[in-house]
C-alpha positions in Angstrom: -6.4 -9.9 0.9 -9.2 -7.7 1.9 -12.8 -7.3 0.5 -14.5 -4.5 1.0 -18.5 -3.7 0.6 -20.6 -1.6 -0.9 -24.2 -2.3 -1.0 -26.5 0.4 -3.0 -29.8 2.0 -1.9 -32.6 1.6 -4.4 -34.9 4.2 -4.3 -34.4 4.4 -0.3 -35.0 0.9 -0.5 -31.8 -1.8 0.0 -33.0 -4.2 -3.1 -33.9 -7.3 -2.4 -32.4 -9.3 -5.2 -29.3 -11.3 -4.3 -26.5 -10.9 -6.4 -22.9 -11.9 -5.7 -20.6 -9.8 -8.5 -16.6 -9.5 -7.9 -15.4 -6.5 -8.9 -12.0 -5.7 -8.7 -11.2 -2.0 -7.8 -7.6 -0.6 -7.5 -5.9 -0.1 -4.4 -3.1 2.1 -3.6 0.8 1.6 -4.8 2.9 3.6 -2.4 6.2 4.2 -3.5 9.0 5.0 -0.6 12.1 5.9 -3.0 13.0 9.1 -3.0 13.1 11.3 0.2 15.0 14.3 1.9 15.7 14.8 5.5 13.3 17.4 6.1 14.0 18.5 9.7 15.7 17.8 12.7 19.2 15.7 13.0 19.6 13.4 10.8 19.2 9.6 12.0 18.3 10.9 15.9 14.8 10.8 17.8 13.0 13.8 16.2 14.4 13.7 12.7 11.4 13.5 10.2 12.0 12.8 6.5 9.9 13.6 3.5 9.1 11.2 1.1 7.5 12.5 -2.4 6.2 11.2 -4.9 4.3 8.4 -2.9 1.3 8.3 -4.6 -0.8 10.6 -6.7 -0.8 14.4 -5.1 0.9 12.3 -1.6 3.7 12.6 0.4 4.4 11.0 3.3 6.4 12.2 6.3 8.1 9.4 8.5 9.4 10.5 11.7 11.9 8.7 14.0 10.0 8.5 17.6 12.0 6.1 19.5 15.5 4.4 19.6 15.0 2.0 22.7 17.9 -0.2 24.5 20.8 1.0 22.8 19.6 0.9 19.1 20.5 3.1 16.5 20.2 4.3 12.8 23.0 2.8 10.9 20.7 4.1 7.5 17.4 5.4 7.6 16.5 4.0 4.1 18.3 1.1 2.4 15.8 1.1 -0.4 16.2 4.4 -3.0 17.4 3.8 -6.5 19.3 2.7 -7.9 18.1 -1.0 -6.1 19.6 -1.9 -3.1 21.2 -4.8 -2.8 18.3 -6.7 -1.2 15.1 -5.7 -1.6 12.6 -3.0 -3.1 13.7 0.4 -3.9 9.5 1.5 -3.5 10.3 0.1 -0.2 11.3 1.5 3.2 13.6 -0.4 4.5 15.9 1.2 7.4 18.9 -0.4 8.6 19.3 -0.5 12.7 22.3 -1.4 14.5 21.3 -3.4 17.9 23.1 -3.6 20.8 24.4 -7.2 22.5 21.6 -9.2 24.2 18.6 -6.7 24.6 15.3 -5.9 23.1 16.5 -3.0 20.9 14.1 -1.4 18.7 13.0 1.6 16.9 9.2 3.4 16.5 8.5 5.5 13.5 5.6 7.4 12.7 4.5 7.2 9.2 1.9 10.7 8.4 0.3 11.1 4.3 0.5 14.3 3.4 -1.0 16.4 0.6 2.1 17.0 -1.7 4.1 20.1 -0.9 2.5 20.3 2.9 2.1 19.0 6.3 -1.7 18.8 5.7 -2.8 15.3 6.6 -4.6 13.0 3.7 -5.9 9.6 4.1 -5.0 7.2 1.5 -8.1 5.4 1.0 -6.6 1.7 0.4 -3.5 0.6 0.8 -1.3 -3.1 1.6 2.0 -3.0 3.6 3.9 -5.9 3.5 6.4 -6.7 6.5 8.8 -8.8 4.6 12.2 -10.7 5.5 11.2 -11.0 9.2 13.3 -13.6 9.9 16.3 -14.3 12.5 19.7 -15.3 12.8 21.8 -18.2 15.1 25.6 -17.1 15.0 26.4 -15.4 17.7 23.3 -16.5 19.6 19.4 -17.4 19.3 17.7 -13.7 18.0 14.7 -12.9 16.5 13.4 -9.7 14.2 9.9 -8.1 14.8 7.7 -5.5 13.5 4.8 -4.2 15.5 1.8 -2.4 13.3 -1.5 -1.1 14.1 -4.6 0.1 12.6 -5.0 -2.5 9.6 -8.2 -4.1 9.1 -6.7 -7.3 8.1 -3.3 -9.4 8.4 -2.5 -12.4 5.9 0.2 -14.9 6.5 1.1 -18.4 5.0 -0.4 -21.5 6.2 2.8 -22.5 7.0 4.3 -19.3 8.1 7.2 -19.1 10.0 5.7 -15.5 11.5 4.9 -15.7 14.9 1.9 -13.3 15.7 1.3 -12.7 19.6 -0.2 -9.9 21.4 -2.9 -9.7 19.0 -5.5 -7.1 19.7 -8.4 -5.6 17.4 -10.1 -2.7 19.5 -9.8 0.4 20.2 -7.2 -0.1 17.5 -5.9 -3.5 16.0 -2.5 -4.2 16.5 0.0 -7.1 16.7 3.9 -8.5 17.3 5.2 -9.9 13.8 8.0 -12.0 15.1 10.3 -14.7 13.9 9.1 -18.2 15.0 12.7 -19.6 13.6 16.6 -18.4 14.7 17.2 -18.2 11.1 18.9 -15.7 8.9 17.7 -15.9 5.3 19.9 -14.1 2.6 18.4 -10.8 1.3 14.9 -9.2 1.3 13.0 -11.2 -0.7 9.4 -10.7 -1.7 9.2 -14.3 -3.1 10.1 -16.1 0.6 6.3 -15.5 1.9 7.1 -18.0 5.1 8.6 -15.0 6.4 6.0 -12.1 5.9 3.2 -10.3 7.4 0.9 -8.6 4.9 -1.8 -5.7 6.6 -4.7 -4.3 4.5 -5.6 -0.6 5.5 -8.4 1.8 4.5 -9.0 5.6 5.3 -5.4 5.8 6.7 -3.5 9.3 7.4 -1.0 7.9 9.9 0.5 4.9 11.3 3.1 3.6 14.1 5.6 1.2 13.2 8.8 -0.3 15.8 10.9 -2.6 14.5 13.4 -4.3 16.7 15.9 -7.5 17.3 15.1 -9.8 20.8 16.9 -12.5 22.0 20.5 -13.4 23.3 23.6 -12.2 20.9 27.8 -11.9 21.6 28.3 -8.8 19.7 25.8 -5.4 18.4 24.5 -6.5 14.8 23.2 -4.9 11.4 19.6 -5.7 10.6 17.7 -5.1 7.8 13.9 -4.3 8.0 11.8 -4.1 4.8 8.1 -2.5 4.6 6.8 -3.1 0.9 3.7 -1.1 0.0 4.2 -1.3 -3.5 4.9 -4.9 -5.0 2.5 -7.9 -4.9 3.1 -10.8 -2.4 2.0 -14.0 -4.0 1.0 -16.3 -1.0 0.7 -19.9 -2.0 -1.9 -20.7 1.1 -2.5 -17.4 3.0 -4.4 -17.2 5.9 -6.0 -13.7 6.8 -7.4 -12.4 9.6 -10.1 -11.9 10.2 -12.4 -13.8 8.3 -16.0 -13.1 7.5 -18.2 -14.7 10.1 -21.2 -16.5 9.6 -23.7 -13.7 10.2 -22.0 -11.4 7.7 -22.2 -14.1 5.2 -25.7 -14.5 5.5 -25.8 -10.5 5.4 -24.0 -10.5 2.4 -26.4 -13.6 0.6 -29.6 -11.0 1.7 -27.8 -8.0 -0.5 -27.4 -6.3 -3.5 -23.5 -6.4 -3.0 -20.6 -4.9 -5.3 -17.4 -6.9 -3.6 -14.0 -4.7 -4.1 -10.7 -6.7 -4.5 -7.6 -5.6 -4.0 -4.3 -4.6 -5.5 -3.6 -2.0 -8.3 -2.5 1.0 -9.2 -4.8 4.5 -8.5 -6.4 6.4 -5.4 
């Protein structure tokens, strides 16, 4: 969970009492159910789809960039309402078909819109939750992954069973969410938090996503992927990244600091 700082100017003059106040101011709910293919072929490279009603006077536009080694779209959302069967219907939560024993994946690109447009917004702060990344050891050892970029923070469990590799932080942060485990747990579940990846953004009008399947398997397969920016994950012992360091603790100690939490509804 992110913090985020605010520090006021007295009279031109940062104050030099020391005051430590959590405040908890509302980030974002983005909800993913309803949406219309708005151009292009549906389920191909170059469709885009427009989602409304995503937040307060936003709309987002997610466009399908990539379908690499043989995937494809089996459903582009398995998430509107009435709920899926697994899952969050605020979700988006497309469903790829992978091909035998390759690295198959897909890339979106997820734009905010202003409602009725294609003028970029930025939502100003806003959780995405990659949930269910799990695996699967019938017909082989494979393993589900979701690549994002440009969060300020990632939160796993302690004892996550989320691999994160190919971690990077500048120009732009980005990182491999990966199954550590060849393990298929039933459903999407928000509640099994071994399995997810949570990223904190700020000031955000676009974003990449791929989501793909590596490892060996007999046969093409169905996989589910789930991106939740709308319900709360509960972490029993989360771990985020990165941390405050030393020095911006001892900057925070010398300041008149407001501290921002996390998580609720508004803009």
């Amino acid at each position: 969970m992110k913090l985020s700082l605010q520090c006021p100017i007295l009279g031109g003059v940062l104050a030099a009492a020391c005051i430590f106040w959590p405040f908890p101011v509302s980030a974002v709910l983005l909800d993913f159910s309803t949406f219309s293919l708005e151009s292009g072929t549906d389920l191909q490279v170059g469709a885009v789809y427009r989602y409304t009603g995503v937040a307060l006077g936003v709309e987002a536009l997610i466009s399908i960039d990539e379908l690499n080694n043989g995937a494809t779209i089996f459903r582009i959302d398995d998430a509107t309402a009435p709920p899926p069967t697994s899952g969050s219907f605020q979700a988006f939560q497309p469903v790829l078909s992978v091909t035998a024993s390759l690295d198959s994946n897909a890339v979106f690109t997820i734009t905010f819109v202003d409602a009725g447009t294609s003028n970029p917004t930025s939502i100003s702060d806003f959780d995405l939750a990659a949930v269910d990344i799990d695996g699967d050891n019938v017909s082989g050892t494979e393993f589900e992954y979701v690549y994002l970029q440009g969060y300020d923070t990632y939160t796993v469990e302690n004892a996550t069973q989320v691999a994160v590799t190919g971690e990077v932080w500048t120009p732009v942060s980005m990182a491999k969410f990966s199954s550590a485990v060849p393990l298929d747990f039933p459903g999407v579940d928000i509640t099994n938090t071994n399995h997810i990846a949570e990223t904190a953004y700020t000031d955000t009008s676009s974003l990449t996503v791929t989501m793909g399947l590596e490892g060996t398997r007999a046969t093409p397969r169905l996989r589910i992927y789930s991106l939740n920016p709308f319900d709360t994950v509960t972490f029993t012992d989360p771990v985020t990244v990165p941390e405050p360091t030393g020095a911006m603790l001892l900057f925070f100690s010398m300041s008149l600091c407001w501290v921002r939490r996390r998580r609720a509804a508004g803009t």
